[in-house]
C-alpha positions, 0 to 999 in steps of 0.5 A, a space after each residue: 480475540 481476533 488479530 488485526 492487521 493494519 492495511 493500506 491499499 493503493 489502487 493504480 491505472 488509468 484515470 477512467 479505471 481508478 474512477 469506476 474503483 472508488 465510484 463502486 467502493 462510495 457508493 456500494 463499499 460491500 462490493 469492494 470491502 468484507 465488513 470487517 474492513 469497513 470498520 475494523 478495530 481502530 475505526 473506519 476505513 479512511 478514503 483518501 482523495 484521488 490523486 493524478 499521477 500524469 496525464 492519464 494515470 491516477 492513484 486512490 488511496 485507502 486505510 484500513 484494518 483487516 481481521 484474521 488476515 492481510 486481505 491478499 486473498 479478497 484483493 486477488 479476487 477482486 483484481 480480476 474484475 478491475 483488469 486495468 488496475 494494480 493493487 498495491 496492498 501493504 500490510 502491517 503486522 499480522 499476528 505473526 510479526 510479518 509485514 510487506 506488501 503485495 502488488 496484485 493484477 488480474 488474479 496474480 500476486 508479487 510479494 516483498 518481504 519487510 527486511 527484519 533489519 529495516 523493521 528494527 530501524 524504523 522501530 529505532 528511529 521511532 525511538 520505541 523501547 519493546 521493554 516500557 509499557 506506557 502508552 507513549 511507546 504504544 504510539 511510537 510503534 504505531 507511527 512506525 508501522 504506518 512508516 513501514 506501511 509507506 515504504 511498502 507501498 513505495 517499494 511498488 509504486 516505483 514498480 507500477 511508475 516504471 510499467 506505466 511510465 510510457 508507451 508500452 508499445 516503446 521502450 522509454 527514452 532518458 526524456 521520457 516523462 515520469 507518470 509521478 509528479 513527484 521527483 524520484 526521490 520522494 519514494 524511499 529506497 531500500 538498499 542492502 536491507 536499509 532504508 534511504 531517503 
């Protein structure tokens, strides 16, 4: 039986570029995704509208299960066909009770480690009890994982908001416009390996 992962894979750059990305995964998606990706385990991949991050830059958003791995070795390929783009590729846990995420652009790859101790915070305030079989608990963990998954995804879009943020020919002001319309404190922040609001 195969292991599933759960993924989340968040695709940032300018307007034109997210554009072309979710245009060719509509309409030709076995251009962009493996077939397992398509439709995994639990059900289809999910599409989330594109969102405007600023005046030029936009955010697509996609859910999905993986078989066998986390996707780090599709998605690093592909990033070299989208020069413009970062990916960010958070995954769940991959059968050896890891997850993280992965900012990918043009063949390279960052990695971020999920703090165990921040795991078992989550799992904590989720309320989940590793020793009941039930299928409430089953639930409890998996609104965990996708918290997991957010914060994953969060840890590089605060990354990806600071590279694109300005005038790369600049450095940037204290005025400076944020490319996020949302106010910093919407992405958690991990600190001393705890999760803060």
């Amino acid at each position: 039986m195969a292991n599933w992962c759960n993924v989340r894979l968040v695709v940032i750059g300018p307007r034109p570029s997210v554009a072309v990305f979710a245009r060719q995964a509509r309409t030709a998606p076995t251009q962009i995704f493996r077939s397992d990706m398509l439709v995994g385990e639990g059900g289809e991949l999910i599409s989330e509208r594109m969102e405007k991050l600023g005046s030029a830059v936009s955010k697509k958003t996609y859910s999905f299960q993986v078989r066998s791995d986390d996707g780090l070795n599709h998605f690093k390929a592909l990033s070299r066909t989208y020069p413009d783009l970062r990916l960010i590729l958070a995954f769940g846990e991959a059968g050896d009770d890891s997850r993280g995420s992965y900012l990918i652009r043009r063949g390279r790859v960052r990695k971020f480690a999920f703090p165990q101790p921040l795991w078992d915070q989550i799992l904590a305030k989720h309320g989940y009890d590793p020793e009941s079989d039930d299928d409430e608990e089953y639930w409890k963990y998996c609104e965990a994982e996708w918290e997991a998954l957010h914060v994953s995804v969060a840890h590089w879009e605060r990354v990806v908001r600071k590279e694109l943020g300005w005038d790369g020919a600049r450095k940037p002001s204290s005025q400076a416009p944020s490319i996020f319309e949302e106010p910093r404190e919407a992405f958690p922040v991990i600190r001393r390996g705890k999760l803060t609001p």
